[in-house]
N, C-alpha and C positions, 0 to 999 in steps of 0.2 A: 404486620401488614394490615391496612386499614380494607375492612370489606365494604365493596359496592354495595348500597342498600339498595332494594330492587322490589315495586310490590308489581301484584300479577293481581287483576281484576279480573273474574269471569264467573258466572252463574253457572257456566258447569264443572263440577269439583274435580274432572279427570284433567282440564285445564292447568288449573293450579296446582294440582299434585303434579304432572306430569313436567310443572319449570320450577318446582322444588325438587325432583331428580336432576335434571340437565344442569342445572347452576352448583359450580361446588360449593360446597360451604365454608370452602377455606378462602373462597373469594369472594364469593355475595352473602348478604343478607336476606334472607326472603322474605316478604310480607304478600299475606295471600287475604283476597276483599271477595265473599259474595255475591255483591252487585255494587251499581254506582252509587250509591247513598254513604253506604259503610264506605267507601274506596274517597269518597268526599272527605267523611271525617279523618280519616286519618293523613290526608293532605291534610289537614287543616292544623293536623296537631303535632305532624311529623313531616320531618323531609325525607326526600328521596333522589337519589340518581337517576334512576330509570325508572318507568312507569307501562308494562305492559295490561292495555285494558282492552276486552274486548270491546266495539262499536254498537251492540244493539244487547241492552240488558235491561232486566227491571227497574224504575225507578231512574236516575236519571243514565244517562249513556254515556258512551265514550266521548264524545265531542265534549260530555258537559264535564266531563273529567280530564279530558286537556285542559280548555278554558280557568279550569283552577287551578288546576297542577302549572301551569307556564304563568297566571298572574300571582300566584304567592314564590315560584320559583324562576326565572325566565333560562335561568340557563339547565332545568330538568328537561329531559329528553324523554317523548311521549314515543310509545310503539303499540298502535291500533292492530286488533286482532279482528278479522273479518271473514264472515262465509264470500261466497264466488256472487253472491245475488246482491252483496252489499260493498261490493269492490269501486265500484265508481264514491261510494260516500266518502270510504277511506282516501281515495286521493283528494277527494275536496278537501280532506283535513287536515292534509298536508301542505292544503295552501294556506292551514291557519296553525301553523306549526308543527305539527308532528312530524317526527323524524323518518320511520317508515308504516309499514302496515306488512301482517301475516294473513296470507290466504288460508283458510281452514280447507282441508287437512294440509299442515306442513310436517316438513320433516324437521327432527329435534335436532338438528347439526346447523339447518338454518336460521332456525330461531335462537341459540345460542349465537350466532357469528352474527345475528342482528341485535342482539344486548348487546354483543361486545363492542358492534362498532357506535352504537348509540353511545354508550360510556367512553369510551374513546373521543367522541364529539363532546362530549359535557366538559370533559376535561382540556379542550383544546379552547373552549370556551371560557373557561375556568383564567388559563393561563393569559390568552389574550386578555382580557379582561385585567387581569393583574397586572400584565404589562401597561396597558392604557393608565393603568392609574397610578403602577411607579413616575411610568412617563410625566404624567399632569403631578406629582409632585415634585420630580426633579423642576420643572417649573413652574413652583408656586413664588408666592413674592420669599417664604422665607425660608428660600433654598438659594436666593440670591446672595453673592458672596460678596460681603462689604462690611469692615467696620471702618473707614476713615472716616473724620467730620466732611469731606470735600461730598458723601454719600452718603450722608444724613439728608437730607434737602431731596434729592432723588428717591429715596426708599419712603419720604411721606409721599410725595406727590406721587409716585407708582400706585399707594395704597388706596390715597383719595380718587383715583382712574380704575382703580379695580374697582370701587363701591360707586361707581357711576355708568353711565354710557354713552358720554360722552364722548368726541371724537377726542385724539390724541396726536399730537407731535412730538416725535422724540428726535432731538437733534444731535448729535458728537462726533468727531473724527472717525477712521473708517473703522473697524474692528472694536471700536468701546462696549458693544453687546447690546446693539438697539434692538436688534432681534431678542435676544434672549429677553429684556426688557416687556417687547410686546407680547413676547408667550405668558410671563409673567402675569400679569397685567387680564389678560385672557383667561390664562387657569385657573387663579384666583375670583373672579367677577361670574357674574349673573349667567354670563352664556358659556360657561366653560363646556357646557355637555355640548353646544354646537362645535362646529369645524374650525377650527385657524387655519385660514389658506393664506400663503405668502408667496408674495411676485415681487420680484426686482424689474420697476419698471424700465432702467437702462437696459434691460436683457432683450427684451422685445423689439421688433424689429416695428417703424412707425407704422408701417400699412395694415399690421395685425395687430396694435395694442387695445382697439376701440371694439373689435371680435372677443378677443380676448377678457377685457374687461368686463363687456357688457352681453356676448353673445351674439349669433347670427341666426337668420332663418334660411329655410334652404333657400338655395337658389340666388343668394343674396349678393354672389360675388363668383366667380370662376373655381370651382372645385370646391364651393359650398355644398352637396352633396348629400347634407343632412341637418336638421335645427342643430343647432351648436348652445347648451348653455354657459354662460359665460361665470367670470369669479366671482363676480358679485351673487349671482344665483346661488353658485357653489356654496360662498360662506353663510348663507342665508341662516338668519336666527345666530348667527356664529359672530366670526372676528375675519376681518377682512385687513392685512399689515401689508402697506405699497410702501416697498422699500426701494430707497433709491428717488424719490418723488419728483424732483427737481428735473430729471428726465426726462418728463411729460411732455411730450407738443404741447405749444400753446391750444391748438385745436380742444385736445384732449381735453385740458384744463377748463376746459369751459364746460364742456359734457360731464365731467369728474364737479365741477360746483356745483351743477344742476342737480346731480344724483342725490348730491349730501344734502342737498336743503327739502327736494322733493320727494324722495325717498321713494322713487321711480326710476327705474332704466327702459330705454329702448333697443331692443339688439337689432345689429345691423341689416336691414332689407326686412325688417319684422311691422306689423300694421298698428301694433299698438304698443302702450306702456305694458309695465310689468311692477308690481310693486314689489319692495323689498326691505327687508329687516336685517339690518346688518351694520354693526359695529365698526369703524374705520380708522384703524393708527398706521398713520403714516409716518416715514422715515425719513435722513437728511443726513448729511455730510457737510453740505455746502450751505453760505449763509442765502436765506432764501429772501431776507429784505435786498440785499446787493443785488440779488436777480432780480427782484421786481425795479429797482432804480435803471437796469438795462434793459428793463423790458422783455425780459425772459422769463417769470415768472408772475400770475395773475394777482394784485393786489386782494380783492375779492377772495380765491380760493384760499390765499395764505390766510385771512382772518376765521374765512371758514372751518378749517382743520388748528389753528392756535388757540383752540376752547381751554385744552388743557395740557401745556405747554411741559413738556421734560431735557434738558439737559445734560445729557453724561459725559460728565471731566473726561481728560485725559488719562492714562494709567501713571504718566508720570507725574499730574497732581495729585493723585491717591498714592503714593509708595506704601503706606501702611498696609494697603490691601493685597497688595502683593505674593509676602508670606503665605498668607491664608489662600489666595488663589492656587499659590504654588503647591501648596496642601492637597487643596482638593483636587487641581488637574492630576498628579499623581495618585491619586487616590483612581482617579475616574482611566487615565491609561496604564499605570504601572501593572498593571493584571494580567496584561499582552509580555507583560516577561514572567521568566519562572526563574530564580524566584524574584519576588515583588523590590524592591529598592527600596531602603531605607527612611530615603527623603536625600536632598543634596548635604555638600560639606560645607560648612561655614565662610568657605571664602568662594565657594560659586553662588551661594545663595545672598551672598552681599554683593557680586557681581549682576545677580537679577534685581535686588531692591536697586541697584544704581545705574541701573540700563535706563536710557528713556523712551524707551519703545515706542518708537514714531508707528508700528503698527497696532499699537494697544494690546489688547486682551490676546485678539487671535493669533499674534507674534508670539507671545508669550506661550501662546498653547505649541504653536510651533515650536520653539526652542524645546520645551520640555520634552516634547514627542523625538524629537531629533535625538538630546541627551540620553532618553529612552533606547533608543537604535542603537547607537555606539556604544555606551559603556554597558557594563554587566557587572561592576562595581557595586557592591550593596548603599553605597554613600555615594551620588552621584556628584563629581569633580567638576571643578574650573575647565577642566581640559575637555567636554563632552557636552561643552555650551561651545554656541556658535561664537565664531571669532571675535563680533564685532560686538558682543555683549559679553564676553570673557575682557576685552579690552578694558571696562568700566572700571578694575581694579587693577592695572597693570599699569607699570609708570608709560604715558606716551610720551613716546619717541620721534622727530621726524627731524634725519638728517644728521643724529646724533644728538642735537638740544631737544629739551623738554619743552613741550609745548603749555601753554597759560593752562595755570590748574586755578580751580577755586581756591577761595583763603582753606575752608575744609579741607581738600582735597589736599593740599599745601601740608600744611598742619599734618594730617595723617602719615602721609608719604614720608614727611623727614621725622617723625616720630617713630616709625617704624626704620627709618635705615640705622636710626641711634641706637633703638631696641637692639638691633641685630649688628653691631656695631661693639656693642657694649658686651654682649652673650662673648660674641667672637674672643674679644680678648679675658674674659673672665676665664672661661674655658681653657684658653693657652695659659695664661699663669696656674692655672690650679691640676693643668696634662689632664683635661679630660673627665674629672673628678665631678660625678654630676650632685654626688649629693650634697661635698661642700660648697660647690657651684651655687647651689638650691640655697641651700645655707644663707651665704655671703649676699646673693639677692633677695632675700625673703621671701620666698614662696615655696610653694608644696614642691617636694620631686617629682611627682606627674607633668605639675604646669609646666615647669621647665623642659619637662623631656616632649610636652607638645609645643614648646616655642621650638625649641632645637629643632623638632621636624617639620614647623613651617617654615625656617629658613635654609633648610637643608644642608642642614650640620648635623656631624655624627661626632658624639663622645670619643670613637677611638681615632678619628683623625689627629686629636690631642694627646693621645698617650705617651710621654717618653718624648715629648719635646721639650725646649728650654724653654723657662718662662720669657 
């Protein structure tokens, strides 16, 4: 078990002896300082968990041993020890971080249950922290999942958008991952330590997009009630992703060009500008020159945000990426079952490369999560994908005749009913006999005995019949 390292600062020795009693030593560490000078150097040279120091001591003092201790450590946890006449200091310094502060005389049950909750918070800081930053790496550019050529072209220009800051358009069908793109793009780049804030601008309802985006002051409209900052504020120093963009009122669109060029907003019913620093990738679905030829989308704004233009294919022009997607989405939900799943079987996972996924990526994520639900199969099956993507390798039928297959799809299909055509009757001449079977075909007795079970034939169906 790893001990809490723990120093005790105070000029009187009964102090520091008395939290090397109360602290076990099977749990902490103690380090015990004099005054503030000594208690300095050993921040300097050493970390710590906790830091209990008294506030008024030789040399320098408690304040001046926070002020070190949180800018060499920021997640160390500072506990000021104070008489009753220095009790107002100690809460000032908890407006410059320390955790709590000990009234002199306390009792040694409270001063432990005040380490412990101190360490308690270091640790919970500890974690968030780590979380935050697994987080920005599942979102960097090269946690992005792509090897087809069609996402070559997209992963430079991601990378050229990360090392700028410039505005960003990213265009493609609904679910291609324009979001995941712009976190991307974000985490990687200069203002990753700011905010990504994302709005779907179809969500918003028109009479509150312009509050919304930009803020209000009080008073500024019925049950305005309070200044209101708007997202633009929110993202400030950050990354600002309007997804859905095309959605915009025209109104809108003209306050939204003003913003990007001037780099000022006004919130609504407010007396003045507001200036702002902030990054802006916006999103699309839809072709945004077709709207401006109908006059529904502002020629001007479109040039404004096409600085630095992205494209994401379709999943069905990328089939290569697929696999590898299907890898990782299982990686990322299959942990919600016990136990984990293998990965799929050879012929659902040829029914996903051959699916066209009119909803891209997040269909995809769908299926897999669904296949997750139903089966409990270590190898997940043809039969635990949704119908209409199980279909992709199954002969279509409508009405009894075969419906127009590709030349491929052609090819395949009657190459496989020969295959199984040919098994059939080997098998009846030789009654079942898999290894001469194996034999007379050329191949191993495993192969054989895994074609016989993907056409659902068993060896003793043949036993003792006539050739």
């Amino acid at each position: 078990m790893i001990r809490a390292r723990v120093l005790v600062c105070d000029d009187k020795e009964n102090f520091t002896k008395l939290f090397r009693r109360l602290l076990p030593e099977d749990r902490f560490d103690v380090t015990t300082a004099p005054d503030g000078d000594r208690a300095l150097a050993l921040i300097a040279a050493s970390s710590f968990d906790v830091i209990v120091s008294d506030i008024r001591m030789p040399g320098a003092d408690g304040r001046a041993v926070l002020r070190e201790a949180r800018a060499r450590d920021p997640d160390a946890e500072v506990v000021l020890m104070t008489a009753y006449a220095t009790v107002p200091d100690a809460v000032s310094a908890m407006r410059e971080g320390a955790f709590d502060y000990l009234a002199k005389p306390f009792e040694p049950d409270e001063a432990l249950l005040v380490v412990e909750r101190a360490l308690e918070r270091r640790r919970l800081r500890q974690q968030a922290r780590d979380l935050r930053l697994a987080l920005e790496g599942i979102h960097r550019i090269d946690h992005l999942v792509a090897k087809s050529p069609a996402m070559t072209p997209v992963l430079t220009m991601v990378r050229r958008a990360a090392a700028s800051d410039a505005t960003v358009l990213v265009t493609g069908e609904s679910g291609t991952g324009k979001e995941v793109v712009a976190r991307a793009i974000h985490a990687s780049g200069a203002r990753s330590a700011g905010r990504f804030v994302a709005v779907n601008c179809g969500a918003i309802p028109e009479a509150l997009i312009e509050s919304e985006l930009f803020g209000h002051a009080r008073g500024a409209f019925t049950g305005a009630t309070a200044d209101h900052r708007g997202l633009f504020e929110e993202a400030d120093h950050g990354t600002l992703f309007l997804d859905e963009l095309a959605d915009l009122p025209l109104a809108m669109q003209v306050k939204l060009n003003r913003a990007l060029q001037e780099h000022v907003i006004r919130p609504v019913g407010g007396q003045g500008e507001r200036a702002i620093d902030v990054r802006v990738i916006a999103a699309t679905n839809v072709d945004l020159k077709a709207r401006i030829a109908l006059g529904q989308f502002r020629e001007d704004l479109y040039y404004r945000l096409h600085v630095l233009p992205i494209h994401l294919p379709p999943l069905r022009e990328r089939r290569e990426d697929i696999p590898v997607l299907v890898a990782f989405l299982l990686e990322r939900h299959g942990t919600r079952r016990t136990p984990a799943p293998e990965g799929f079987t050879a012929e659902a996972l040829s029914a996903l490369v051959r699916y066209d996924w009119p909803g891209n990526v997040r269909e995809l994520e769908n299926a897999i999560e669904r296949a997750l639900a139903v089966s409990d199969a270590p190898r997940l099956e043809l039969e635990a994908l949704p119908d209409e993507v199980a279909a992709s390798v199954r002969p279509r039928l409508t009405q009894g005749a075969e419906t127009t297959l590709t030349y491929r799809e052609a090819v395949d299909l009657a190459n496989d009913r020969a295959s199984r055509e040919y098994l059939m009757n080997l098998m009846r001449e030789l009654k079942g006999n898999v290894t001469e079977a194996a034999r007379r075909a050329g191949m191993e007795r495993e192969s054989l005995h895994r074609l016989l079970k993907r056409y659902g034939v068993r060896s003793e169906d043949f036993k003792g019949r006539a050739p």
